[in-house]
C-alpha positions as a Markdown table, in Angstrom:
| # | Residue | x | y | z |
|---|---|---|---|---|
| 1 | Unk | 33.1 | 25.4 | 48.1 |
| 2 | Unk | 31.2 | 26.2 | 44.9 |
| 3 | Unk | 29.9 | 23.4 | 42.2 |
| 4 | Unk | 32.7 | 23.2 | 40.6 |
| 5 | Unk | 35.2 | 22.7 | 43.1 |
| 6 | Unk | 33.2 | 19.4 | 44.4 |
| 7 | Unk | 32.3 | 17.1 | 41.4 |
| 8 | Unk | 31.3 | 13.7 | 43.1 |
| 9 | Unk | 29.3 | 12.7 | 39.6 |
| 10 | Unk | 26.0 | 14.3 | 39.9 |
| 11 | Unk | 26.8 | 17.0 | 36.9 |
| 12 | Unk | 26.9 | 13.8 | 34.7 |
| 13 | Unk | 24.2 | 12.2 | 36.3 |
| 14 | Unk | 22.0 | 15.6 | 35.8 |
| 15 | Unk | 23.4 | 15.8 | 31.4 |
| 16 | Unk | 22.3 | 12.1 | 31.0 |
| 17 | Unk | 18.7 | 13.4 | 32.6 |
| 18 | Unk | 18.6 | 16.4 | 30.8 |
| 19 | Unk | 19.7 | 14.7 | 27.6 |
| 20 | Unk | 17.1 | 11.8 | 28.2 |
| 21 | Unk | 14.1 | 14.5 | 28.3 |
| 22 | Unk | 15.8 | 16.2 | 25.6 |
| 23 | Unk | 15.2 | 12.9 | 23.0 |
| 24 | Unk | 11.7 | 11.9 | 24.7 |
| 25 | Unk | 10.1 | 14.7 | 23.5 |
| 26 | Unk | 12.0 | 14.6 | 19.9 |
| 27 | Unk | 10.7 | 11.1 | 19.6 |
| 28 | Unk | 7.2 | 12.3 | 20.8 |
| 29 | Unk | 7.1 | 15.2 | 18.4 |
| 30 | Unk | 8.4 | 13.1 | 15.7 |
| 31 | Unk | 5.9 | 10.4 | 16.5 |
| 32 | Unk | 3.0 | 13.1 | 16.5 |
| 33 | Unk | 4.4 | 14.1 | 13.2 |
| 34 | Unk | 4.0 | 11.1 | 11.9 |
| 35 | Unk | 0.9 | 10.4 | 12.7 |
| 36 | Unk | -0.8 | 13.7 | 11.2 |
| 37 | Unk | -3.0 | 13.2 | 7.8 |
| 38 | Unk | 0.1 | 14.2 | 4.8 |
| 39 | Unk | 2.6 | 12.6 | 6.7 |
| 40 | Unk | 2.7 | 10.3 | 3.9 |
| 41 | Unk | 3.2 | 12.8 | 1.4 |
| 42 | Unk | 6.0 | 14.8 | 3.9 |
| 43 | Unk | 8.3 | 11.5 | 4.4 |
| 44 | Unk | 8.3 | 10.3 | 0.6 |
| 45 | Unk | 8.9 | 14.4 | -0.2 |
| 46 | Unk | 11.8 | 13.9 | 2.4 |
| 47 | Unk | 13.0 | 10.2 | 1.6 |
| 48 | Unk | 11.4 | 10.0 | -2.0 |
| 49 | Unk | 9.3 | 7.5 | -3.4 |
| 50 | Unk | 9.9 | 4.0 | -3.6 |
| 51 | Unk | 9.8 | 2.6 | -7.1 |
| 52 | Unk | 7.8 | -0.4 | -7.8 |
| 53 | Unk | 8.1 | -2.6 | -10.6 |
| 54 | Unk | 5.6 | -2.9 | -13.2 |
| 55 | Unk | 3.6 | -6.4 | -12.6 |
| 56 | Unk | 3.3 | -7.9 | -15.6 |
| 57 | Unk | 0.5 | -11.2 | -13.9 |
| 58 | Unk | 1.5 | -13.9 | -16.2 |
| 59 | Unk | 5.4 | -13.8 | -14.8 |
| 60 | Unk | 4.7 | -12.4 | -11.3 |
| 61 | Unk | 6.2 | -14.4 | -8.7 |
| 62 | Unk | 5.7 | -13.3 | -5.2 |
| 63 | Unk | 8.6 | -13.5 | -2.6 |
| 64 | Unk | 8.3 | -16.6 | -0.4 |
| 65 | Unk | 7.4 | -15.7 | 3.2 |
| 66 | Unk | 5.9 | -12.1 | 1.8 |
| 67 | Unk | 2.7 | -11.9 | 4.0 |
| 68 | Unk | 1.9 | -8.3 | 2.9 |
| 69 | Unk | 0.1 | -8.8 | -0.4 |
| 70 | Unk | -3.0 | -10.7 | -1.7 |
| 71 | Unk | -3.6 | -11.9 | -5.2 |
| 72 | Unk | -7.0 | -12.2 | -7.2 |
| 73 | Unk | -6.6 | -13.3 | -10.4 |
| 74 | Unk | -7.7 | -16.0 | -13.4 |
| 75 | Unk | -5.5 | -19.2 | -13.5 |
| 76 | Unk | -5.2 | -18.8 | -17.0 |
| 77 | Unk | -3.9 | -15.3 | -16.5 |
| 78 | Unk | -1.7 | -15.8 | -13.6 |
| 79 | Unk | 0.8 | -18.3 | -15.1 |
| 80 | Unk | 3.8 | -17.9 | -12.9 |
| 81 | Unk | 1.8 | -17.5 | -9.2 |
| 82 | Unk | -0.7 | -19.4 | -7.8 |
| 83 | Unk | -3.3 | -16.8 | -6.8 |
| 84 | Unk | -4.7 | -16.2 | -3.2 |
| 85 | Unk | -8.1 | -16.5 | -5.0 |
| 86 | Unk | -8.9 | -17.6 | -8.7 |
| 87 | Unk | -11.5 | -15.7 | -10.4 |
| 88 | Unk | -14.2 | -15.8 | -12.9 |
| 89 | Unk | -14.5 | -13.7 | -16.0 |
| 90 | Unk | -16.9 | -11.2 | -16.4 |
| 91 | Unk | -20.0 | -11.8 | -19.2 |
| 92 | Unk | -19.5 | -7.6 | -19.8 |
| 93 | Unk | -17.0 | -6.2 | -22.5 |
| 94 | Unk | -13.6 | -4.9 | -20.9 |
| 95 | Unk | -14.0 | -1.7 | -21.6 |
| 96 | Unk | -17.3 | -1.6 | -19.4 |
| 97 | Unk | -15.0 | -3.8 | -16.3 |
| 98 | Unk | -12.9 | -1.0 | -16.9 |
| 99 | Unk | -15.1 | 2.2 | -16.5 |
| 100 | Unk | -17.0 | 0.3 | -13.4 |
| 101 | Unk | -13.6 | 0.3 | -11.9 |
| 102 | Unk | -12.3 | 3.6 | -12.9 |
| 103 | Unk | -16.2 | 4.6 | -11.2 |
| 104 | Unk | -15.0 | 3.1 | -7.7 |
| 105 | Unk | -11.9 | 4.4 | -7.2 |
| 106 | Unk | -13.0 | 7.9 | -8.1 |
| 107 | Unk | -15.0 | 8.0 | -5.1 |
| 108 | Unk | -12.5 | 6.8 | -2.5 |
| 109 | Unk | -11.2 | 9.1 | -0.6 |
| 110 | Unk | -8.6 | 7.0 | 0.3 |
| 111 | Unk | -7.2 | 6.0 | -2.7 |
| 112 | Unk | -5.1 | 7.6 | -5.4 |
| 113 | Unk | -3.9 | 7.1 | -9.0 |
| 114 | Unk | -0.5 | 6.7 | -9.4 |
| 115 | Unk | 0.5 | 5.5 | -12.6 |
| 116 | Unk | -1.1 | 3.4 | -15.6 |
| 117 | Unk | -0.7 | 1.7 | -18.7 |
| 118 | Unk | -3.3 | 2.3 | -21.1 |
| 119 | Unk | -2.1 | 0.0 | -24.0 |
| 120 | Unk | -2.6 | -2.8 | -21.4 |
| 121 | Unk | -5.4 | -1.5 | -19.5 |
| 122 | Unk | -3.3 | -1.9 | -16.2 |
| 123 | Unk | -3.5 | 0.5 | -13.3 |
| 124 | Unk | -1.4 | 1.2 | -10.2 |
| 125 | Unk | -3.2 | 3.1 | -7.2 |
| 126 | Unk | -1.9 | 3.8 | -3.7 |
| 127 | Unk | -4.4 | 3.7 | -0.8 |
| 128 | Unk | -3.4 | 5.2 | 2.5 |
| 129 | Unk | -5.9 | 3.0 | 5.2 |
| 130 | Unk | -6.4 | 5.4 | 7.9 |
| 131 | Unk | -4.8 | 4.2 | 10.7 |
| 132 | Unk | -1.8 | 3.2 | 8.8 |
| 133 | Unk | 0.4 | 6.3 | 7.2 |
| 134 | Unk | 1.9 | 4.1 | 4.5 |
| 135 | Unk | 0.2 | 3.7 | 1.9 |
| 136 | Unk | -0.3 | 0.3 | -0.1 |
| 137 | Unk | 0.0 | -0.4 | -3.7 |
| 138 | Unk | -3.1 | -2.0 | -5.8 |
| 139 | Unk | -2.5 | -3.0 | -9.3 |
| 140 | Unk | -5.5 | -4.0 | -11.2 |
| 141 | Unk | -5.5 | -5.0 | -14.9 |
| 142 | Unk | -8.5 | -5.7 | -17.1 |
| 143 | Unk | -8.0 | -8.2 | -20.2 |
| 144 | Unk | -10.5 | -8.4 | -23.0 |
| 145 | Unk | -11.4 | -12.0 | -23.6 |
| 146 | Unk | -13.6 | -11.4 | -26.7 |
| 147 | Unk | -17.2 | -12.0 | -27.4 |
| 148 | Unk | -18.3 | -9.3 | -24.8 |
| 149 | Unk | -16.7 | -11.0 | -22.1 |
| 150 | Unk | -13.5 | -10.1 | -19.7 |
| 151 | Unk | -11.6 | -10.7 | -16.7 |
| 152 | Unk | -9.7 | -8.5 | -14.1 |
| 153 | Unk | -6.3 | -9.4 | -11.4 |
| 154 | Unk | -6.1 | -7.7 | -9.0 |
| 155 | Unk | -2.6 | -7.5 | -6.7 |
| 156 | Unk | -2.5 | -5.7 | -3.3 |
| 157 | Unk | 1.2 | -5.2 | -1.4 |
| 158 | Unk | 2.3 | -3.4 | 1.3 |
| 159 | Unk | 5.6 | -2.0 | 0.6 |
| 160 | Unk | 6.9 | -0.1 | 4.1 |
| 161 | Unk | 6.6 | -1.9 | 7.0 |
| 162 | Unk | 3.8 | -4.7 | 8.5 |
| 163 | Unk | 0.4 | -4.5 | 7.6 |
| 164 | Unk | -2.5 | -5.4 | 9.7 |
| 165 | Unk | -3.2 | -8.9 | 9.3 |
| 166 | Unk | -5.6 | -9.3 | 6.8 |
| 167 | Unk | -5.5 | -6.0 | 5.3 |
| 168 | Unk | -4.6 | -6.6 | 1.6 |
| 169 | Unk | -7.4 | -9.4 | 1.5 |
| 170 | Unk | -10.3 | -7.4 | 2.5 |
| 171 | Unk | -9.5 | -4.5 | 0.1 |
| 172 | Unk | -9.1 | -7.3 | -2.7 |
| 173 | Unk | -12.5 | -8.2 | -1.5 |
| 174 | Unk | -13.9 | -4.8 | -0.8 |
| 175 | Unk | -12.7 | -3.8 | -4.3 |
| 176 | Unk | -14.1 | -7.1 | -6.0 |
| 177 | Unk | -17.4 | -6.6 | -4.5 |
| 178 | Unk | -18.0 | -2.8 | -5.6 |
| 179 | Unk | -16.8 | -3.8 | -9.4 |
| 180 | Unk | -18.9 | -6.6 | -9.3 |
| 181 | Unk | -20.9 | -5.9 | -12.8 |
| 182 | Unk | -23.1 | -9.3 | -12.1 |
């Protein structure tokens, strides 16, 4: 009698095997994928990038129940959000805010520009933490409060996914601390 004269279910059995070793290692490869350094880059090549809308800080409102995102920011600048943490202004001109920040994110490895508003002195960058392969979005804007003094806001979001607890908080502070012109 050869195989397929007796079929008592084992051929099925033996595809759903098959098939189920067949997606593990899809799924594995994919996963390894995933985790290489430009995978990033590959998946918004392949899905396209998200589009963000502009903040403008003295209308933002954040989602209720958003955990993904910390705030830093002047109560008199951030009108429409109460602020994870309210900051001080600056006793240095704007301009100089400006260049200290431009100064720290040009040596960050991590991070990278992604768009900007000159005529507002608003930036957007995207910083890809290491063990996450989605980046996050950091918008910072400098205001000139006359008399050589200014302020900065700074908003930090995840867009894809969970981040780590905490994450958005400590690169607000990280940031605030390496800008710090006092």
């Amino acid at each position: 009698m050869t195989r397929s004269q007796k079929n008592d279910g084992t051929d099925i059995v033996d595809h759903i095997r098959i098939g189920g070793i067949v997606l593990s290692i899809i799924v594995m490869i994919a996963g390894a994928l995933f985790l290489l350094p430009g995978s990033a880059r590959f998946l918004e090549g392949l899905f396209g990038r998200e589009e963000v809308p502009v903040v403008d800080f003295s209308t933002l409102i954040i989602p209720a129940g958003d955990p993904d995102h910390y705030l830093a920011c002047p109560e008199d600048i951030c009108l429409s959000q109460a602020p994870d943490q309210l900051l001080e202004t600056y006793d240095v001109p704007a301009e100089r805010l400006r260049s200290m920040l431009l100064g720290f994110v040009d040596n960050q490895p991590t991070v990278s520009f992604w768009r900007m508003d000159p005529s507002i002195n608003q930036f957007d960058f995207l910083e890809n933490d290491p063990s996450m392969r989605m980046p996050d979005v950091i918008t910072v804007q400098t205001f000139d409060l006359g008399d050589g003094k200014s302020a900065i806001a700074i908003y930090s979001r995840s867009l894809h996914g969970l981040a780590e607890a905490g994450s958005n908080r400590r690169r607000v502070l990280r940031w605030l601390k390496m800008i710090d012109p006092g």
